[in-house]
MIGU-347770 format. One line per field, with one value per atom (N, C-alpha, C): atom name; x, y, z; residue in one letter. Coordinates in nm, 4 decimals, padded with zeros to 6 digits. Layout:
N
site c(CA, ...)
xx c(X, ...)
yy c(Y, ...)
zz c(Z, ...)
code c(A, ...)
***
This chain:
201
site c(N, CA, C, N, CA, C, N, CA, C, N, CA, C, N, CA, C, N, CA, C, N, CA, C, N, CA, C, N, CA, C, N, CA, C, N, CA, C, N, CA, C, N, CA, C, N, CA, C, N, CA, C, N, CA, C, N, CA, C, N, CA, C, N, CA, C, N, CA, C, N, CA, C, N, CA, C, N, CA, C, N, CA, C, N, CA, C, N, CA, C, N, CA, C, N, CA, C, N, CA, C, N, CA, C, N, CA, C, N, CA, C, N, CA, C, N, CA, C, N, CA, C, N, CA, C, N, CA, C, N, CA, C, N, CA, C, N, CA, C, N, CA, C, N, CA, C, N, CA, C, N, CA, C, N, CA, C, N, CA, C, N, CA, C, N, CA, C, N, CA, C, N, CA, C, N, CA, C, N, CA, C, N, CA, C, N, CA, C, N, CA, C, N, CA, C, N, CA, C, N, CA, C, N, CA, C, N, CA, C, N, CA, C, N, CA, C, N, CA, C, N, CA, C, N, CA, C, N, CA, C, N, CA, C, N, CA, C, N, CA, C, N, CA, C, N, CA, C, N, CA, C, N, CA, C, N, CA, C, N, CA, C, N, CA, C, N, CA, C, N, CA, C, N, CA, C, N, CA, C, N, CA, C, N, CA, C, N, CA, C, N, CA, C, N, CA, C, N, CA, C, N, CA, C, N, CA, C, N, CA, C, N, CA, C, N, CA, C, N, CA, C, N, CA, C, N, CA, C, N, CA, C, N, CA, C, N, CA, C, N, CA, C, N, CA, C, N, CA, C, N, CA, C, N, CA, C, N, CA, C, N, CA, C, N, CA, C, N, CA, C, N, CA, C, N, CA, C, N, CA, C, N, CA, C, N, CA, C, N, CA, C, N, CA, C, N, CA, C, N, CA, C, N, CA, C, N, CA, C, N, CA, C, N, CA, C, N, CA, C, N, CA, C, N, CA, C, N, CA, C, N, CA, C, N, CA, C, N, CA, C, N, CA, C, N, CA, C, N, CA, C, N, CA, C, N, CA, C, N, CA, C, N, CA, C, N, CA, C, N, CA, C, N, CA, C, N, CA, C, N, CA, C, N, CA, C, N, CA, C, N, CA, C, N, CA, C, N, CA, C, N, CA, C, N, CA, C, N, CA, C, N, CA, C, N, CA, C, N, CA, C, N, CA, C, N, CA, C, N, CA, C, N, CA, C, N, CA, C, N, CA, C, N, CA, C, N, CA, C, N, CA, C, N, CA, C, N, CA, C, N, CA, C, N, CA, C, N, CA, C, N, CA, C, N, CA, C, N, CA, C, N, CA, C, N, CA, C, N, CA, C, N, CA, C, N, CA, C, N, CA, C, N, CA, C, N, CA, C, N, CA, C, N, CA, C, N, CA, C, N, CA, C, N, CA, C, N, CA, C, N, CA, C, N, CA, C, N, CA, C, N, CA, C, N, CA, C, N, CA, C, N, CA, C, N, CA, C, N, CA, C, N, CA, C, N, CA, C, N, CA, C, N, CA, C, N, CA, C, N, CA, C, N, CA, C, N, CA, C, N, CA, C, N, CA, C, N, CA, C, N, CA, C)
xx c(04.5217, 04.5126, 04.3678, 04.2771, 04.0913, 04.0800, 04.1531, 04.1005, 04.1516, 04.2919, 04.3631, 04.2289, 04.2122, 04.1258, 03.9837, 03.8913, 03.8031, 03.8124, 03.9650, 03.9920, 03.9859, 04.0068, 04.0676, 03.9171, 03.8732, 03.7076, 03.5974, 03.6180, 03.5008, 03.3500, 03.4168, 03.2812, 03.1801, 03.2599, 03.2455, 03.1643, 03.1942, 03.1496, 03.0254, 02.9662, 02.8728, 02.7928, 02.8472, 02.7345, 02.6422, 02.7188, 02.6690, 02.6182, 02.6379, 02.5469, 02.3939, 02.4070, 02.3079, 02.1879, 02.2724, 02.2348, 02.1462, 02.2163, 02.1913, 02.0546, 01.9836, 01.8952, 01.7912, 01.7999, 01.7273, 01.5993, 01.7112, 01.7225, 01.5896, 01.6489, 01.6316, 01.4853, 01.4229, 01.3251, 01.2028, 01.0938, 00.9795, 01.0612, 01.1578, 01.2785, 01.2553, 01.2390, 01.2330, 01.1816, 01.0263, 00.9390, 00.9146, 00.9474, 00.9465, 01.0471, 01.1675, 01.3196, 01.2880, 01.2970, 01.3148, 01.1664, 01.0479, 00.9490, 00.9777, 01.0904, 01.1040, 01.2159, 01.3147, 01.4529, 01.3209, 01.2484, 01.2022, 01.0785, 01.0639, 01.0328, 01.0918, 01.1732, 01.3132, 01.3616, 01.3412, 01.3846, 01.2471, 01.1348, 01.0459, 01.0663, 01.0787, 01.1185, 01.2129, 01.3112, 01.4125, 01.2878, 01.2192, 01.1349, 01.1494, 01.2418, 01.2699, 01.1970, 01.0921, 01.0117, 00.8391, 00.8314, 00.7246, 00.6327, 00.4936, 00.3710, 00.3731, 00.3580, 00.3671, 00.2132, 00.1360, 00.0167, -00.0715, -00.2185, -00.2481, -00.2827, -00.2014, -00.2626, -00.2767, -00.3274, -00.3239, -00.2242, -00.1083, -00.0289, -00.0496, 00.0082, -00.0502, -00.0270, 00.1192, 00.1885, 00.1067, -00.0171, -00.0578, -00.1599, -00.2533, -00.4080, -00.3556, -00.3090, -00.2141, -00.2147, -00.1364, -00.0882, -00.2492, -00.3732, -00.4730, -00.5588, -00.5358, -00.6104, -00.7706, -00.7878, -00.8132, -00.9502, -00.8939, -01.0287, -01.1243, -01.2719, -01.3611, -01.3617, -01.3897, -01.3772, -01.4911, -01.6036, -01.7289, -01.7503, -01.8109, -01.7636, -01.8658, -01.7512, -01.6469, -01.5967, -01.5225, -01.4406, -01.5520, -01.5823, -01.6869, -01.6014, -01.5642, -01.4728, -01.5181, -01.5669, -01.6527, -01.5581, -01.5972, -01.4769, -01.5528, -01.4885, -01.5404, -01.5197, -01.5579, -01.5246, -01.4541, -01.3754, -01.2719, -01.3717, -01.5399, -01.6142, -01.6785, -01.6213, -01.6596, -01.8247, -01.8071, -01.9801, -01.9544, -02.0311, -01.9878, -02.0193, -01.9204, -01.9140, -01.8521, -01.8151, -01.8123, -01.7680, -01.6461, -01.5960, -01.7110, -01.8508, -01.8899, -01.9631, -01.9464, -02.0374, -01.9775, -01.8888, -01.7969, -01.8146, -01.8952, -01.9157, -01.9229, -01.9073, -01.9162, -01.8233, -01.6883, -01.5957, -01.4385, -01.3568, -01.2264, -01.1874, -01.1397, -01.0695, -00.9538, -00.8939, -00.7497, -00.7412, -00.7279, -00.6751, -00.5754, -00.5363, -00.4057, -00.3773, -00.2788, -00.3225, -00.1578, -00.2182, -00.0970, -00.1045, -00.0311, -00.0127, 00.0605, 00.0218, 00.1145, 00.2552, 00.2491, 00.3721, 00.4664, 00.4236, 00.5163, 00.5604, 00.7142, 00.7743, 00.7492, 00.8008, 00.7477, 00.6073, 00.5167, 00.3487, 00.3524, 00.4160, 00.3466, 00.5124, 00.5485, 00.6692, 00.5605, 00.4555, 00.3767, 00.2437, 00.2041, 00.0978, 00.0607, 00.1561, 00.1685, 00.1182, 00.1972, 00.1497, 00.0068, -00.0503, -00.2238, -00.2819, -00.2165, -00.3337, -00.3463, -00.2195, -00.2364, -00.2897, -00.2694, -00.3280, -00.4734, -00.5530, -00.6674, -00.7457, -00.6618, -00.7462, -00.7647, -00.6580, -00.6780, -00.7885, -00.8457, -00.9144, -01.0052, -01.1033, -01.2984, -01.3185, -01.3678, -01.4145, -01.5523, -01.5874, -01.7369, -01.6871, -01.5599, -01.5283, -01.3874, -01.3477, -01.2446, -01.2600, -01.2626, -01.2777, -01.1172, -01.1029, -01.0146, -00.9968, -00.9562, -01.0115, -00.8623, -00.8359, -00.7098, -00.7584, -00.7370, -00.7353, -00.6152, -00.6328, -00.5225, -00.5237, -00.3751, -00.4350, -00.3363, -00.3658, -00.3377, -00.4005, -00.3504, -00.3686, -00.5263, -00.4350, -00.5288, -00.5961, -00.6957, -00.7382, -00.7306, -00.7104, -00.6636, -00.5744, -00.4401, -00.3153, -00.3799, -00.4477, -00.4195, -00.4945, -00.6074, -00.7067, -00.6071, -00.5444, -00.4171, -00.2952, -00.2671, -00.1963, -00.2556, -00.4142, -00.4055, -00.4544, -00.5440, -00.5657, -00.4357, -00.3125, -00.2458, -00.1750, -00.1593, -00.1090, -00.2273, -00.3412, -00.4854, -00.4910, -00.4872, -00.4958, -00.6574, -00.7178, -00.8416, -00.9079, -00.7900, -00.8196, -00.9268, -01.0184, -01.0884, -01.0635, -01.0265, -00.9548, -01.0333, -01.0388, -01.1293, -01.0258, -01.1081, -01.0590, -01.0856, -01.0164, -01.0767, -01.1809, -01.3305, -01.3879, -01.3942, -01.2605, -01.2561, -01.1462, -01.1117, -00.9763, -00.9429, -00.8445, -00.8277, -00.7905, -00.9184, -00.8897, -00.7823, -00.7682, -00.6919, -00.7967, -00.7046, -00.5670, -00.4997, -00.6387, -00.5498, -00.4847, -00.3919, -00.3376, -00.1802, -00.1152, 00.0243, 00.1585, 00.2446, 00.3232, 00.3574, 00.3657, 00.4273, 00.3727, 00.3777, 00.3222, 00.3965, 00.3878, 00.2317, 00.2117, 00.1485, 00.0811, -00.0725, -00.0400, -00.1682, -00.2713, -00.3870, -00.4242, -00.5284, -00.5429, -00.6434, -00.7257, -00.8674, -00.9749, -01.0906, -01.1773, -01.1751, -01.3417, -01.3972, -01.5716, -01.6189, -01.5758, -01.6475, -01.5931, -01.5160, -01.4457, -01.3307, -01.2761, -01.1645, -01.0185, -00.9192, -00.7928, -00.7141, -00.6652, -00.6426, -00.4489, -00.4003, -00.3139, -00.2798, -00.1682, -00.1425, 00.0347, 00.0516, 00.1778, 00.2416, 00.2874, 00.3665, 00.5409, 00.4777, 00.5918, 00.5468, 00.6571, 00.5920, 00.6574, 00.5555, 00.5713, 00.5263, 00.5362, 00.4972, 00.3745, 00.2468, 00.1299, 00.0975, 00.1610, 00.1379, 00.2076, 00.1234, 00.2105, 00.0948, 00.0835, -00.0188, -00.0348, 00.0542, 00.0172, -00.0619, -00.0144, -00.1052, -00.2934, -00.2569, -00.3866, -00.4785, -00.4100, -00.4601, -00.5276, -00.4295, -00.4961, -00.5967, -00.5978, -00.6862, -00.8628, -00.7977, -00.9801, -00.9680, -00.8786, -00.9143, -00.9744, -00.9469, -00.9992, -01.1768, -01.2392, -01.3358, -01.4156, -01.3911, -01.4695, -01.5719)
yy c(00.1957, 00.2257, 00.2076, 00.2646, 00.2282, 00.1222, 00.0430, -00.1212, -00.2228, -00.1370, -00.2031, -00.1627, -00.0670, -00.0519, -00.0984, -00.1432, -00.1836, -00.3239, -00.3976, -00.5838, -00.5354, -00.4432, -00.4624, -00.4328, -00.3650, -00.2979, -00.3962, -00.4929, -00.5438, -00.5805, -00.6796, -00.6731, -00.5553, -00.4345, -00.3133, -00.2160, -00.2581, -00.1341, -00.2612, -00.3869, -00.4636, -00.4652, -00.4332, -00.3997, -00.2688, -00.1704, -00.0347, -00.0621, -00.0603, -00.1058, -00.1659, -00.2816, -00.3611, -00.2615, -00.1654, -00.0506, 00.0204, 00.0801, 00.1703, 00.1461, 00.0118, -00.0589, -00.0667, -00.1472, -00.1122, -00.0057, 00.0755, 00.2577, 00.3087, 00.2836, 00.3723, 00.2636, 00.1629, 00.1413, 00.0546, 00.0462, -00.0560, -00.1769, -00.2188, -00.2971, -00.2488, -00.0382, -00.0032, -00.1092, -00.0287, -00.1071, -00.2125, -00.3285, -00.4840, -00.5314, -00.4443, -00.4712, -00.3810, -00.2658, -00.2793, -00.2785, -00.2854, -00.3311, -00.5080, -00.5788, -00.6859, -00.7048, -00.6037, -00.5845, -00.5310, -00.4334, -00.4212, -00.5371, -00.5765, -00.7071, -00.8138, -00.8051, -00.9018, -00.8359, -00.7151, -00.6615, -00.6926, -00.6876, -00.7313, -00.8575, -00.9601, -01.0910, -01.1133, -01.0160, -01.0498, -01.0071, -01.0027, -00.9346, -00.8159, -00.7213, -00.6293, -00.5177, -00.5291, -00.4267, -00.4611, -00.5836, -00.5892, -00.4482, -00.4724, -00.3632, -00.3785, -00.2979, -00.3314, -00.3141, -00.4196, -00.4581, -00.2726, -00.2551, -00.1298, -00.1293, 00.0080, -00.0240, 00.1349, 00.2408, 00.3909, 00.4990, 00.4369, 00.4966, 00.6691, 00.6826, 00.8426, 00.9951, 00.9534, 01.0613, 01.0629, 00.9535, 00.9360, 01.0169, 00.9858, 01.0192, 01.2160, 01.2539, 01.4012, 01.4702, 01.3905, 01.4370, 01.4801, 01.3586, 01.3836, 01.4347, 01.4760, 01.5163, 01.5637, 01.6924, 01.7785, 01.6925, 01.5814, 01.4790, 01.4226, 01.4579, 01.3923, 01.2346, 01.2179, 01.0498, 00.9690, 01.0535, 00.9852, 00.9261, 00.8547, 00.7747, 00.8526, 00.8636, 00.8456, 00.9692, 00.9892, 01.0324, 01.0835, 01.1800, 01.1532, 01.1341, 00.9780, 01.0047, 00.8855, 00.9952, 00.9424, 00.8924, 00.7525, 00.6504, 00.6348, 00.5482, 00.4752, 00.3248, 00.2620, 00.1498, 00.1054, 00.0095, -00.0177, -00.0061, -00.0324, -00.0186, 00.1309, 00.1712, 00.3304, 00.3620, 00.2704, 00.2996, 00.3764, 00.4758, 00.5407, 00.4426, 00.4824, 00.4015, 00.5285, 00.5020, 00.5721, 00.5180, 00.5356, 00.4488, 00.4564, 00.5008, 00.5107, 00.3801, 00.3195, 00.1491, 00.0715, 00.0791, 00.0093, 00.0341, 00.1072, 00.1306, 00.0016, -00.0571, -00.1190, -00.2606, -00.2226, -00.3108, -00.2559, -00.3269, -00.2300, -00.1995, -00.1416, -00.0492, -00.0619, -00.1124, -00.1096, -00.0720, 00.0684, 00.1781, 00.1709, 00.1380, 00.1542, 00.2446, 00.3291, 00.4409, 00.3436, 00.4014, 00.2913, 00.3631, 00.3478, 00.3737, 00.2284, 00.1852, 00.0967, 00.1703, 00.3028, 00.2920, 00.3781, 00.2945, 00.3098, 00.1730, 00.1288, 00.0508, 00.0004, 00.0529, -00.0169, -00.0427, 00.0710, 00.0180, -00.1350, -00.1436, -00.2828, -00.4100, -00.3675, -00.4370, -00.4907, -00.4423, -00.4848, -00.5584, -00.5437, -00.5678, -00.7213, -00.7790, -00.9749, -00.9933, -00.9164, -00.9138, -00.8689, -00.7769, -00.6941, -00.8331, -00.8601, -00.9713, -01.1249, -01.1967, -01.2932, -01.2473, -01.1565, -01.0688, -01.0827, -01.0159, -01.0163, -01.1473, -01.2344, -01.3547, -01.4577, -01.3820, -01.5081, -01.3678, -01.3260, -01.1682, -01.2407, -01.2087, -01.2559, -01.1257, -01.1317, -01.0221, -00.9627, -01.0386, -01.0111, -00.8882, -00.9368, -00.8051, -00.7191, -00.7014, -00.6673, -00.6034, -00.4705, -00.4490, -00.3781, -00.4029, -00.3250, -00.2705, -00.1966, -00.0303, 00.0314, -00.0520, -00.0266, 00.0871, 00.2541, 00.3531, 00.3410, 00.4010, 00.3742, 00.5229, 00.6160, 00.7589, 00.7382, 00.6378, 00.6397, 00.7442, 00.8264, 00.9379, 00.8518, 00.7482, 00.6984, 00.5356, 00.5484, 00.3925, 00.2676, 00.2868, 00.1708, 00.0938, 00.1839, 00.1369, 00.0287, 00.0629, 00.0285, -00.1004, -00.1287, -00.2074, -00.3200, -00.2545, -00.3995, -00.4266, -00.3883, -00.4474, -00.5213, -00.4910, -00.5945, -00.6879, -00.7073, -00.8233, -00.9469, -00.8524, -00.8981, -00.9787, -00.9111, -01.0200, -01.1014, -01.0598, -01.2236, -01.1143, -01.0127, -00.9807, -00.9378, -00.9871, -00.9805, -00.8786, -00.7431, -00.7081, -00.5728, -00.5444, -00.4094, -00.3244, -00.2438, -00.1370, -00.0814, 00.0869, 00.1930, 00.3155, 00.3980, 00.5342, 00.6318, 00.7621, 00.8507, 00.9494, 01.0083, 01.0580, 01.1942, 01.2449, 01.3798, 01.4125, 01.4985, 01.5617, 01.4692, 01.3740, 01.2952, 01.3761, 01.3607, 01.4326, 01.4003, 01.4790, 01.4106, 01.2852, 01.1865, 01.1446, 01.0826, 01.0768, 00.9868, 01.0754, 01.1674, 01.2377, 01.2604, 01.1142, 01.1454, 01.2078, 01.2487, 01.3291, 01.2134, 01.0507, 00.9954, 00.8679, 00.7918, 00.6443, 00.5388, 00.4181, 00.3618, 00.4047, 00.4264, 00.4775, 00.3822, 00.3252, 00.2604, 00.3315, 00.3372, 00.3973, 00.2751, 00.2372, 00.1840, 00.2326, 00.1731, 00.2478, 00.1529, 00.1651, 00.1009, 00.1004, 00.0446, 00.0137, 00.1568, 00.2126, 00.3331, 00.4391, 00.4649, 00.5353, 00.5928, 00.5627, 00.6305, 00.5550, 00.6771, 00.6315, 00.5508, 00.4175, 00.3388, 00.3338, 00.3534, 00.3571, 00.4427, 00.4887, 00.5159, 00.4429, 00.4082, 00.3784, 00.4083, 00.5455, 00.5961, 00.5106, 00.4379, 00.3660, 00.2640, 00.1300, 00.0216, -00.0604, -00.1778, -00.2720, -00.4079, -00.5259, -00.6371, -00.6699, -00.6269, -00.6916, -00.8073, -00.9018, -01.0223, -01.0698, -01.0812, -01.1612, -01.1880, -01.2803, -01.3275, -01.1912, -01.1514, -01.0416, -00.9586, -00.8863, -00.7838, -00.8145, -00.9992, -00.9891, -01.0531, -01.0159, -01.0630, -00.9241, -00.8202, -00.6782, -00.6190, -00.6694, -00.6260, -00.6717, -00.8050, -00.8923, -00.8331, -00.8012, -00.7822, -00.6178, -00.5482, -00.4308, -00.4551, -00.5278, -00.5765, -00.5966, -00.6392, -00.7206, -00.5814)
zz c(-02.5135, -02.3711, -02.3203, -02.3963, -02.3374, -02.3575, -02.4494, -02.4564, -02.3390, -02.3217, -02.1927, -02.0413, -02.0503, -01.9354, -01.9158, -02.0676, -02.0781, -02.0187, -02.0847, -02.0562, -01.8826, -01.8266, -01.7089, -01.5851, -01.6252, -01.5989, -01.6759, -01.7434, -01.8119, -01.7336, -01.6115, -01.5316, -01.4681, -01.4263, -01.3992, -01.5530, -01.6250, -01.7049, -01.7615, -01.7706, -01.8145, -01.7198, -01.5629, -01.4348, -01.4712, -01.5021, -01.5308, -01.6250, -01.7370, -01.8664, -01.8712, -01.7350, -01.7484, -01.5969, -01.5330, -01.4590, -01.5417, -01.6283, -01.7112, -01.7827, -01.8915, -01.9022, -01.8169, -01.6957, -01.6396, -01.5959, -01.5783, -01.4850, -01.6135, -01.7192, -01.8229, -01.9199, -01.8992, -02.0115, -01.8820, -01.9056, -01.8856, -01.7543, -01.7688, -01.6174, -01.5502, -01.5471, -01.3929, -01.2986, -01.3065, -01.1947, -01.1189, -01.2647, -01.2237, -01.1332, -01.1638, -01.0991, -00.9373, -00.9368, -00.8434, -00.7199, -00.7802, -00.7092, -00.5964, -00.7462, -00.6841, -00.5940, -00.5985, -00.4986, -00.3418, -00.3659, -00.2576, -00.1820, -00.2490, -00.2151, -00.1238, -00.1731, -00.1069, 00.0491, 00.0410, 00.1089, 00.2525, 00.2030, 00.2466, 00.3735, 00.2530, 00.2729, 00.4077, 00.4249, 00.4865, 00.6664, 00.6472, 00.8131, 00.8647, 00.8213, 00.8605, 00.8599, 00.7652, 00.7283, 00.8281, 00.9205, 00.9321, 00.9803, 00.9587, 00.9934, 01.1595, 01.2645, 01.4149, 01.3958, 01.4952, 01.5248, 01.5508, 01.4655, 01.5199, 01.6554, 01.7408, 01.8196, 01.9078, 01.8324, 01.8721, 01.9549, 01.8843, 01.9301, 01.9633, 02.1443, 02.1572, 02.0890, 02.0300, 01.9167, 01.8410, 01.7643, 01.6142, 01.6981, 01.7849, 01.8804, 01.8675, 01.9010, 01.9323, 01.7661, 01.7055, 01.5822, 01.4771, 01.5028, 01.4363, 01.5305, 01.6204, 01.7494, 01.6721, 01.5617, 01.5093, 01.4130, 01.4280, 01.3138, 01.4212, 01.3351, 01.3966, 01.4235, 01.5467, 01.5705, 01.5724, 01.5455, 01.5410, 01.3470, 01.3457, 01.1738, 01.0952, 00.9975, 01.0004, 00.8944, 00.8071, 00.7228, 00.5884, 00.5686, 00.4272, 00.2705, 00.2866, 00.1977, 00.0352, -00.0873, -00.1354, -00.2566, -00.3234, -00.3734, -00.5226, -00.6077, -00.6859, -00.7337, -00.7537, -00.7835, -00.9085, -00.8955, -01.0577, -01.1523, -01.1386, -01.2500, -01.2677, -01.1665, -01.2155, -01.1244, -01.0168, -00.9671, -00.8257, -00.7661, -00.6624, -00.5673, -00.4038, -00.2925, -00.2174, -00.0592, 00.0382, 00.1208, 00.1775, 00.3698, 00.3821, 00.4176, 00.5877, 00.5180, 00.3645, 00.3629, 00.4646, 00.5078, 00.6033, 00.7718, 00.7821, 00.9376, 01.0313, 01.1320, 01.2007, 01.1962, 01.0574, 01.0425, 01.0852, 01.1278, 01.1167, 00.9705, 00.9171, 00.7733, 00.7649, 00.6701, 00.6073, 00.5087, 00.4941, 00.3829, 00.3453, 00.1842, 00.1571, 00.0200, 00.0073, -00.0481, -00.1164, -00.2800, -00.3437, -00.4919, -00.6221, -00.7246, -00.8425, -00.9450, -01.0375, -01.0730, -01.0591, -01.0815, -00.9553, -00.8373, -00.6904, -00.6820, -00.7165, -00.6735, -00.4784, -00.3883, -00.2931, -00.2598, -00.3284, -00.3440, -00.3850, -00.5312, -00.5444, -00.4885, -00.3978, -00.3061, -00.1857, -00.1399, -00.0423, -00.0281, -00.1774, -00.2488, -00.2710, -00.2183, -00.2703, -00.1119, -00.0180, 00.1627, 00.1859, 00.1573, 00.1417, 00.0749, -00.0809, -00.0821, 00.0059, 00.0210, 00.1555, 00.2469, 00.3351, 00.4360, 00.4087, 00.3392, 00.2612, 00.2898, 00.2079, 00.2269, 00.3036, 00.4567, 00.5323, 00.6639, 00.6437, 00.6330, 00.6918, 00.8259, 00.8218, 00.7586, 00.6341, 00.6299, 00.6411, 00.7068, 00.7889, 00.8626, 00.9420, 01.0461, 01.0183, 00.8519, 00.8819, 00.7137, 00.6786, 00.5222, 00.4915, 00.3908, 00.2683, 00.1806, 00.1925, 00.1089, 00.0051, -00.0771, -00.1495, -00.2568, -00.2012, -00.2855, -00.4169, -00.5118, -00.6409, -00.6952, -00.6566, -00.7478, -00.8113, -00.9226, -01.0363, -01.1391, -01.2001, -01.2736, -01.3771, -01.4436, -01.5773, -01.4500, -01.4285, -01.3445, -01.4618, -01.6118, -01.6573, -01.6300, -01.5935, -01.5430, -01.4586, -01.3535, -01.2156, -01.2347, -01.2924, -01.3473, -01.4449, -01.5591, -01.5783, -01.4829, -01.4082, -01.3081, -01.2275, -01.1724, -01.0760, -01.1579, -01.3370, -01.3885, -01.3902, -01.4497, -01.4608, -01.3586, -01.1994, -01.1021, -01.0593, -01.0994, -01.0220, -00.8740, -00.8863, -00.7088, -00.7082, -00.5863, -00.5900, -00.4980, -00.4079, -00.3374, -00.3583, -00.2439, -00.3356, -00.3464, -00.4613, -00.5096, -00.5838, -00.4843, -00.5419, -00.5916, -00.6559, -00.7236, -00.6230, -00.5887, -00.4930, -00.6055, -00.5542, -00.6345, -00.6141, -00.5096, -00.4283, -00.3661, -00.3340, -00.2946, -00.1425, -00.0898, -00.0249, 00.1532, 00.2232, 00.3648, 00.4549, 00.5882, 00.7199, 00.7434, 00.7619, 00.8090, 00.6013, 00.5401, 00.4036, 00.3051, 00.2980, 00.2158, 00.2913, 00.3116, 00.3234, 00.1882, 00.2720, 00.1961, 00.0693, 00.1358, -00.0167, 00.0329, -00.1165, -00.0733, -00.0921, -00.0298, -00.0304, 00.1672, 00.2258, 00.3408, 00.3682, 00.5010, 00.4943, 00.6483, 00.6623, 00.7541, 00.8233, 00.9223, 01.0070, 01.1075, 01.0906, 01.1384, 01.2289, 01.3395, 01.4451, 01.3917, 01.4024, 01.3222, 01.3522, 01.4620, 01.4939, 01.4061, 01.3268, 01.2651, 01.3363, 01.4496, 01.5206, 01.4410, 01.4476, 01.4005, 01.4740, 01.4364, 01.5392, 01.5103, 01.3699, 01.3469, 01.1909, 01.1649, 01.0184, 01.0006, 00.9202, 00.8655, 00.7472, 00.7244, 00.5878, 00.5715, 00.4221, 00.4208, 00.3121, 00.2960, 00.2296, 00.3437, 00.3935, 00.5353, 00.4755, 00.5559, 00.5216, 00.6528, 00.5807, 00.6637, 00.6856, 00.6353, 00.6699, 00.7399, 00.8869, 01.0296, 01.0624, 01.1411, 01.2646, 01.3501, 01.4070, 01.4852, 01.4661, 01.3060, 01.2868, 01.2657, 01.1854, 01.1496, 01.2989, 01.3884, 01.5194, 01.5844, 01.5269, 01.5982, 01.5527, 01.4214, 01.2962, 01.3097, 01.4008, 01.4402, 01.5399, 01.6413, 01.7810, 01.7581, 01.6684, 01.7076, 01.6229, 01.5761, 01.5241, 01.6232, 01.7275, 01.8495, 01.9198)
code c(X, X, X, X, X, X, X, X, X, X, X, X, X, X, X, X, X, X, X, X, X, X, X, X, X, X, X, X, X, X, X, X, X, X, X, X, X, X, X, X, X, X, X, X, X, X, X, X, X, X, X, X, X, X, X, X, X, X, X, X, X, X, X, X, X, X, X, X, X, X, X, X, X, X, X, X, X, X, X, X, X, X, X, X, X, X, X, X, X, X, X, X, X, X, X, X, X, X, X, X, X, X, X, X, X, X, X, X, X, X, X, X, X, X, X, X, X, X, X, X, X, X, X, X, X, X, X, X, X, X, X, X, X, X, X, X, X, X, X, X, X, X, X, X, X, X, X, X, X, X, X, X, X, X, X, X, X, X, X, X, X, X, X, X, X, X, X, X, X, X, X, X, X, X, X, X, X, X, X, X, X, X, X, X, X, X, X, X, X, X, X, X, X, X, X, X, X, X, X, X, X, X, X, X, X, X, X, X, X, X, X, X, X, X, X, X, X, X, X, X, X, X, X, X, X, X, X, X, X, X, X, X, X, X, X, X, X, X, X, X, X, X, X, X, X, X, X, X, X, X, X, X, X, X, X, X, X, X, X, X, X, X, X, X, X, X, X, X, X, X, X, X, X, X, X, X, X, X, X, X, X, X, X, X, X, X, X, X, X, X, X, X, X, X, X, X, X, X, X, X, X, X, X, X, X, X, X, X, X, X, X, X, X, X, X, X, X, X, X, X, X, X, X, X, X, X, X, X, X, X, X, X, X, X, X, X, X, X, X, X, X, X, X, X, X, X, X, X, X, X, X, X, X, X, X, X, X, X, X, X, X, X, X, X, X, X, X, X, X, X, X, X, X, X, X, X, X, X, X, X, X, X, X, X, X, X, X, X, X, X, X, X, X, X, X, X, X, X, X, X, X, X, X, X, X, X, X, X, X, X, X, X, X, X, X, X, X, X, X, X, X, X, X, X, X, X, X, X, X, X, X, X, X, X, X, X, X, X, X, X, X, X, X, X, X, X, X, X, X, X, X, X, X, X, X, X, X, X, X, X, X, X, X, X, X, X, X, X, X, X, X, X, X, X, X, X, X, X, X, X, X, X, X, X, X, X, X, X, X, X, X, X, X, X, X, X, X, X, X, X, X, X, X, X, X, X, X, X, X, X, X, X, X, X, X, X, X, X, X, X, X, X, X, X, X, X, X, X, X, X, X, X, X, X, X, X, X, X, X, X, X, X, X, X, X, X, X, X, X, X, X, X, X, X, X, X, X, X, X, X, X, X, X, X, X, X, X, X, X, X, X, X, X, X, X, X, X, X, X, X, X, X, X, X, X, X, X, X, X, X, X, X, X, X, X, X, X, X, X, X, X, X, X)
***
């Protein structure tokens, strides 16, 4: 009788199986980092251009807007740094982990994004609270991503300490909050990287 139901369920119980695998060894991440990916792909997820929305202005009402944030970093080599090196550029904070599936679902978009970047007038500030920063250091060897990615060297203030990640925050040369986005989005559009120079000017 189970063999009759196995012939009859076979595709069904080799779906789950190959579920099950997944779910359960080192497949996680790669799998479904890359389903959300796709999901990416389809446009649905794009980033809307920053542009200070008055709910966000209200919601952080309470943060100083003069620059900026004292928010003190380290570098993948372990050397101290600070937002305010960045004063007089717009800021694209992205608060991310190796092992957050939609973190690294957005992460292929940050680095195109990145490099079609002036970054004379436009910096990127890819935080990683990755517990161990080795992790985070062979992942990005391993994908070639060249974006700059620091360690936090301090308890993470308003506005960068959302409830979950990946969360990206944008910041106006002067240090004012120009946008935040909790979520994983696809930054790469013309638009955004149009708002991104325009708030540079």
């Amino acid at each position: 009788m189970l063999s009759t139901w196995l012939r009859k369920n076979l595709g069904e119980v080799f779906a789950f199986a190959a579920l099950a695998v997944v779910m359960t060894t080192n497949l996680r991440l790669p799998v479904l980092s890359t389903l959300q990916r796709g999901l990416l792909a389809t446009g649905l997820w794009h980033a809307a251009p920053p542009t200070a929305p008055a709910a966000l202005l209200v919601q952080f009402a309470s943060v100083r807007a003069d620059y900026p944030y004292p928010l003190p970093l380290l570098t993948l080599n372990g050397r101290p740094a600070n937002l305010r090196q960045f004063r007089g550029k717009t800021v694209l904070v992205n608060l991310w982990a190796s092992w957050c599936p939609p973190c690294l679902a957005e992460m292929p978009g940050l680095q195109a994004l990145y490099q079609k970047t002036d970054t004379a007038k436009v910096a990127f500030v890819l935080i990683s609270l990755d517990e161990n920063p080795n992790k985070a250091r062979a992942f990005l060897k391993k994908k070639g991503y060249t974006l700059p990615v620091f360690f936090p060297a301090a308890p993470l203030p308003t506005p960068f300490d959302p409830p979950s990640i990946p969360s990206t925050v944008i910041l106006t040369p002067t240090g004012r909050l120009a946008d935040r986005h909790d979520g994983m989005a696809d930054y790469d559009t013309p638009a955004f990287l149009a708002a991104l120079e325009k708030l540079a000017e």
